[in-house]
C-alpha angles and dihedrals in degrees: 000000000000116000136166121237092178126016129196132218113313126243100261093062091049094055093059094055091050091047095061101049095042085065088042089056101045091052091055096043089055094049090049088048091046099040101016110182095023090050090050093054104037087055080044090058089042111044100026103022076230112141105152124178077249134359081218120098118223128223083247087049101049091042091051087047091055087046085071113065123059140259094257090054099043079053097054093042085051087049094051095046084051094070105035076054103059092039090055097042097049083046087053095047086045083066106074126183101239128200124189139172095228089178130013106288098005116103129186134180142151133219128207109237127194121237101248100221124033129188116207122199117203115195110223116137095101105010123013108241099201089157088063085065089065095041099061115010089045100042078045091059097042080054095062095248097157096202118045123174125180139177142180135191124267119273117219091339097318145048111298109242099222090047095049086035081059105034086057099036097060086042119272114184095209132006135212141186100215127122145195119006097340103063094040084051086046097058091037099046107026132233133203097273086029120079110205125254126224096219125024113212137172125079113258132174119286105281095059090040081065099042087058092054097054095037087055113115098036085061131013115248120199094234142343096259129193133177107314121274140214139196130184128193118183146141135196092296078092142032139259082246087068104041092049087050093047091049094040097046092066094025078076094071093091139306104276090051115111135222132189142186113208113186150144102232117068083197084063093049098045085056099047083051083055097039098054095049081053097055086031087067097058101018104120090213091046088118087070108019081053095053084049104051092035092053104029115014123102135194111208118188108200123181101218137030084245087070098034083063088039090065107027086059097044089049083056090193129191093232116026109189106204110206113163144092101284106023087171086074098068091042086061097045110037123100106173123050138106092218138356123210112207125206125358089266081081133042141171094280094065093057097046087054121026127323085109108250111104131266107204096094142156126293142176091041086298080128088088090077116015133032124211142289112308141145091277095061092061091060140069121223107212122176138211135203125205124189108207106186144045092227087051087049096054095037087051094045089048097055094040093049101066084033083071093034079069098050097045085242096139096162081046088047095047096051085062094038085051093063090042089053092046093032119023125087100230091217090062112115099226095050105092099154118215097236085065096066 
């Protein structure tokens, strides 16, 4: 049996909320598209009090903003970036062109090409998320995109050093400081200082979620992203200590991000109730991280491990922390997740920082059919097709002739009747034109 020992918002509530910044958004997008730079700076002034001489960074300006942080911190960024490195590159070299004869004379194949402009968004309004920089414009550059631009708000009234420092460090083309809507609307769009991308990637709050769904189609955007999730499946191997941490630790995220303990001891979850009001009590984020698990956090008791994949799979969260006996269990079974997290040695703050797999990941159920941010996402695998020999040319056009004789499709039909007439031998079995029946 599945119950509920603590429930979130319900869905009405949550549709409200979406309704009124969707409008928000769409009035923005269509100013920036009618009045381009003047519109960027005027929702600059507004939202982030932020009007400088450019939004562009300079070479003199990124250099003075490195010169900032010390040499501990431009270590650990370099260490990071390290590790998101390697994994990206050995996932790149994992998708091969490929190139094969399938008949005798026809040859397919298909190649990965890079988007060739890519816009980065950086969060950094509330909390400065230098590892996203490595995430997307660094995972961008092991693909091959040969123009990269990324931005990020304003921190406490100007760019924030470690977030330049990363942007620059894992290869950014161009940096801004710009932040919310209209700088997602700015790369997408074009003004007149900002050339336009092809692809838009990085998460974002909910209002820039929301810019890059709209704004999908004109440009391409690495996933449809909401307010982070977390999901934590454990049993009696750990502690309620662990659990609430681990909640709590992504609960942080904002107020609208959810957080949920699946489990199959209800003593386990009692504890993990207690646990988090404790935390809760001395955490110096608690304001947020409060508003989050008492709005949106569960707490969901199954009896078996069946249930325990039932949910966990229904849920289709973005992080899946996996703390029980057999963790491997759930890496088998499971369909529908961004990330799993495998043993109580890791845990979801490894992979948002530095361990080397990506953090941009599903949410809002979008994992059951798509995972997260990677190399691949950045290309396009196009394919191409080559036709060697008179006799190919004429056994292909036969087939697909009466193919199109059976759609309707004549001018279809005529451009393979064309090859049988210039190529075919009429005395050849297979060929049986359509005009003949």
């Amino acid at each position: 049996m599945i119950r509920h020992l603590k429930k979130g918002q319900d869905a009405a509530a949550l549709a409200a909320a979406d309704s009124q910044v969707r409008t928000t958004v769409e009035t923005i997008l269509l100013d920036i598209e009618q009045r381009g730079d003047a519109a960027v700076r005027e929702y600059s002034r507004r939202f982030d009090q932020w009007d400088p001489a450019e939004f562009v960074l300079s070479g003199d300006q990124i250099k003075a903003a490195m010169g900032r942080l010390s040499a501990r911190e431009l270590e650990d960024i370099r260490f990071a970036q390290a590790q998101i490195r390697r994994f990206a590159e050995i996932q790149r070299q994992s998708m091969q062109d490929v190139e094969v004869e399938t008949r005798p004379g026809v040859v397919l194949g298909h190649k990965h090409i890079p988007v060739n402009n890519v816009g980065c968004y950086i969060p950094g309004g509330k909390y400065p998320l230098i590892a996203s920089a490595h995430m997307s414009v660094l995972t961008a550059k092991v693909a091959g995109v040969p123009r990269v631009i990324a931005t990020a708000p304003p921190y406490q009234g100007e760019p924030h050093p470690a977030i330049v420092a990363a942007m620059h460090m894992a290869g950014a083309d161009e940096i801004l400081v710009l932040g919310g809507v209209q700088a997602v609307a700015a790369m997408a769009i074009g003004t007149g200082s900002i050339k336009p991308v092809d692809m838009l990637v990085g998460p974002g709050n909910q209002y820039v979620a929301e810019a890059k769904r709209q704004l999908y189609g004109r440009v391409g955007i690495d996933l449809f992203a909401g307010p982070t999730e977390t999901l934590v499946i454990a049993d009696e191997s750990v502690d309620g200590e662990m659990c609430a941490v681990d909640l709590l630790g992504q609960a942080e995220h904002g107020p609208t991000s959810p957080a949920v303990l699946l489990t199959n001891s209800e003593k386990l979850a009692r504890d993990t109730m207690a646990e988090v009001e404790r935390q809760l009590s001395i955490l110096p984020t608690a304001e947020i991280a409060r508003k989050a698990w008492n709005d949106h956090g569960q707490v969901i008791v199954c009896d078996t491990l069946d249930e325990m994949v039932q949910v966990a799979d229904e849920l289709a969260f973005e992080h899946v922390q996996v703390m029980t006996a057999d963790p491997d269990l759930f890496l088998r079974r499971m369909t529908n997740y961004g990330a799993l997290f495998l043993g109580p040695r890791t845990n979801v703050s490894f992979g948002d920082k530095v361990i080397g797999t990506n953090h941009t990941l599903p949410t809002n159920r979008n994992a059951r059919y798509t995972g997260g941010l990677w190399v691949g996402k950045f290309l396009k695998t196009c394919t191409y097709q080559r036709v060697l020999t008179d006799e190919a040319s004429a056994e292909i056009g036969a087939y697909c002739s009466r193919l199109c004789h059976m759609e309707n499709f004549a001018g279809h039909g005529e451009q393979a009747n064309l090859r049988v007439r210039r190529y075919g031998k009429r005395d050849v079995a297979w060929y049986r034109p359509v005009e003949a029946e």
